[in-house]
N, C-alpha and C positions, 0 to 999 in steps of 0.2 A: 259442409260436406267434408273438410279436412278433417281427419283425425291428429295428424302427427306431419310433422316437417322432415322429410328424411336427411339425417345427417352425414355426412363422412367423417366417422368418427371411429378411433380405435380404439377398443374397449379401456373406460378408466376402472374398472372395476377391480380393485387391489386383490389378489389371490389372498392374504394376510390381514385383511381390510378389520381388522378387531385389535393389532399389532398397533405398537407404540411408532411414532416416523424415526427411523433409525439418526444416530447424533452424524453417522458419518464421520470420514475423516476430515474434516474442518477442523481450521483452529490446532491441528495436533504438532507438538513443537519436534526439534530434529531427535532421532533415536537417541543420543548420546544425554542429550538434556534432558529427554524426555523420562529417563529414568533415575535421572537423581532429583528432577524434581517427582516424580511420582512417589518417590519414598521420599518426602518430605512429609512434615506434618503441619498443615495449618493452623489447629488447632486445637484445643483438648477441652472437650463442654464433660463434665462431673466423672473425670479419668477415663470418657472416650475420645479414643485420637479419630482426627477428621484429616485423610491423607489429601495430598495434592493431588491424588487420580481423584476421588472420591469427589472434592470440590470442581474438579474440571467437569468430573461429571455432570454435576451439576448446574455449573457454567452455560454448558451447552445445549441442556434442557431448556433451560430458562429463556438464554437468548437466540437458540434455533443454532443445528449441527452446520447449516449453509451460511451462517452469519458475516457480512462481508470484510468486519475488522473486529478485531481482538477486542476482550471487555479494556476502559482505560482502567488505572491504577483506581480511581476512585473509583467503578463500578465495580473492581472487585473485591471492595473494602464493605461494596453496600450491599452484594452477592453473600460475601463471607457472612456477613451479619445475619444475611436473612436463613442461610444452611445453619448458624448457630441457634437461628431459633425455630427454627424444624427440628434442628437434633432435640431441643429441649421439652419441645411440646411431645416429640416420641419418646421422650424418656418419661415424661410424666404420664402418657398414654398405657405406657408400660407398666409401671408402677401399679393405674388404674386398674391392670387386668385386661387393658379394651383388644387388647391381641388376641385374647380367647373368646373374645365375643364374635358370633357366628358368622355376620357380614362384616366385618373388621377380617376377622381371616380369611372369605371369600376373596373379600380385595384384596387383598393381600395374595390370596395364592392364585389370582387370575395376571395381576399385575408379573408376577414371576413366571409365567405362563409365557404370554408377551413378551417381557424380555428377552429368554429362552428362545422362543419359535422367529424372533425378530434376529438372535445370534444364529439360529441353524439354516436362515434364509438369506441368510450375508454371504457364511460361510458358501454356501451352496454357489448364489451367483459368483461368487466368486471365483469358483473352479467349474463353473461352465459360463463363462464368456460369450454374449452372443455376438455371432460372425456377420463381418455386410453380407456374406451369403444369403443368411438365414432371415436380414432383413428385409435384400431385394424381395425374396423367395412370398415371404407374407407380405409386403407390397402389393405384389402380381398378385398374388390369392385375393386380395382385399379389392383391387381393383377393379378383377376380374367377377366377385360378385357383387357389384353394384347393380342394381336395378337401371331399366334403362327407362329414361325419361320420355313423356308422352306432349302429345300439343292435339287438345282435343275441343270440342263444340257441345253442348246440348241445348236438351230443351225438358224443360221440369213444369212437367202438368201434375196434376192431383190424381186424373181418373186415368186408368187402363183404356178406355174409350176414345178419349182423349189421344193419346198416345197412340193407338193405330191408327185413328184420323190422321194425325202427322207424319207420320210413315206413309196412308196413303199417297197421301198431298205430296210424299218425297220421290215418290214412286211414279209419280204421274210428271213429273220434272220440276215440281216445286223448290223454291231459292232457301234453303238452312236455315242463314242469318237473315230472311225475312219472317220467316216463319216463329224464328228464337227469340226475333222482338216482339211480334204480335200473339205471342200464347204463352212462352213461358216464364212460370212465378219466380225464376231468380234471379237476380241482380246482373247476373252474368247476360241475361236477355235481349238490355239495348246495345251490350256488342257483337250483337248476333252468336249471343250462346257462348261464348267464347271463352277458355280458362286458362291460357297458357301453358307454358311447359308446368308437368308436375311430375313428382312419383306416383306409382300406384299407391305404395306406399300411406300418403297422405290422404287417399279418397276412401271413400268407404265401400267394403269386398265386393258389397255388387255390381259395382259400378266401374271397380279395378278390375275386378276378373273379366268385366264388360269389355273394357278398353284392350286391356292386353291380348284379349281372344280377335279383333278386330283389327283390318286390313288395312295400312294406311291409301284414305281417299275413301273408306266404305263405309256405312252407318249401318246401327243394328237395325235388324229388321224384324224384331219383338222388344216390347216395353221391356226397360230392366228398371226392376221393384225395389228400391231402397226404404229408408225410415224415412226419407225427404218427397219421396212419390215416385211418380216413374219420369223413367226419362227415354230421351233418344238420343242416343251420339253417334257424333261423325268424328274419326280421327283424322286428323289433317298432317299429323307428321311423328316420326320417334325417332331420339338418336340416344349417344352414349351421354353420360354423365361428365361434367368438367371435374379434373381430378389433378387435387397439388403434386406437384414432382415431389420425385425420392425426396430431394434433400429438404423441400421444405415440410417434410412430415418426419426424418427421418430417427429426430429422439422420441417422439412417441410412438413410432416400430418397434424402436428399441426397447422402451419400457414394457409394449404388447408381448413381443418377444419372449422376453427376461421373465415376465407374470405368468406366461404359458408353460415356459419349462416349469418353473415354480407349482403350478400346480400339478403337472407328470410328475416330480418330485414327492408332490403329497400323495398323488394317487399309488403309487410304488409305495410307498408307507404304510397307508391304511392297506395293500394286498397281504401286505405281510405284518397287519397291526389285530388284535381281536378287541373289537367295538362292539358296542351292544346299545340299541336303545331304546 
């Protein structure tokens, strides 16, 4: 009868989610250094120079922008080697022609795409910062629609017939959880019907629109029709949801946050972009 487990979960869905994971600032050395070694040359593979940004660059690809310590001397001896021989395989690539071949420049100009939209997406959070304001603020929002959970009973017969017999029998002062063990086909039966707290969420629509219409203490008093047969419920009780405090959700607010502006960002784009498809 479940469909789904409801989660409290803040959306991971990446506004940019085709976007390369940005290198971040990791790893980046003090300004003053950082610019004479950036014009530094590493090294020169058939008269192209490979700068020191260039290789950092790729440093940080390799071993991840959050990496928690520096490459050592020797791993950047075996870095350097392996960016010598990327440069050499694209230079041979080149030679080949394979730049002008169709998906070779696809990749190519989707790759620069990504980059691009991963620097205008930086750039952005970067000059809209999101405020505890605007985290409490979507907290409370998120909080506040949470579904609220149920503690309910039935009883799963085959026939429609069936099922108003049980309702009579309920009606006449007949015991639920006697009745849930001796006629109903589910599992739930020899605990007198019984399923715990759930979401609607997790049941299947007839049987949630069942529940959530229904009084706590009262049973329906027409079979409700699922793919599983019909049933009769009693709801025995509904309260709120258990819900982590601010702070222990509070970097993936933030990230919710951050993804949201981001895409009002995009949408402001395309108002004033001419797309066609």
């Amino acid at each position: 009868m479940r469909t789904s487990r409801f989660l409290f979960i803040l959306s991971a869905a990446a506004v940019l989610a085709a976007c390369t994971k940005p290198a971040g600032d990791a790893a980046k050395p003090a300004d003053g250094a950082a610019t004479a070694e950036k014009a530094t040359v590493v090294a020169t593979v058939n008269g192209k120079k490979l700068s020191g940004e260039f290789f950092d660059t790729f440093v940080q690809a390799v071993m991840g922008g959050n990496a928690q310590e520096p490459p050592t001397d020797e791993q950047k001896d075996q870095l350097l080697d392996q960016l010598i021989n990327m440069t050499l395989a694209a230079q041979a690539a080149e030679k080949d022609g394979l730049a002008k071949d169709p998906k070779v420049a696809a990749r190519l100009d989707l790759l620069r795409t990504q980059i691009l939209a991963e620097a205008a997406s930086e750039k952005y959070i970067k000059a809209h910062p999101v405020s505890e304001s605007e985290m409490k603020a979507e907290y409370d929002a998120q909080v506040a629609s949470m579904p609220k959970e149920y503690k309910a009973r039935h009883i799963l017969v085959d026939t429609k017939e069936t099922a108003d017999s049980i309702i009579r029998e309920l009606q006449a002062g007949g015991d639920f959880s006697k009745l849930a063990a001796a006629e109903s086909k589910d599992s739930s039966g020899k605990n007198g019907g019984d399923l715990g707290w759930f979401s609607p969420q997790t049941m299947v629509k007839p049987f949630a629109d069942a529940v959530v219409a229904l009084e706590k203490g009262k049973y329906t008093t027409e079979p409700v029709q699922s793919e599983f047969g019909y049933h009769v419920i009693i709801l025995d009780d509904v309260r709120s949801p258990e819900t982590p405090a601010f702070d222990q959700v509070k970097p993936q607010v933030e990230m919710f946050v951050q993804r949201k502006k981001l895409q009002g960002y995009l949408d402001e784009l395309r108002k004033t972009a001419s797309v066609q498809k």
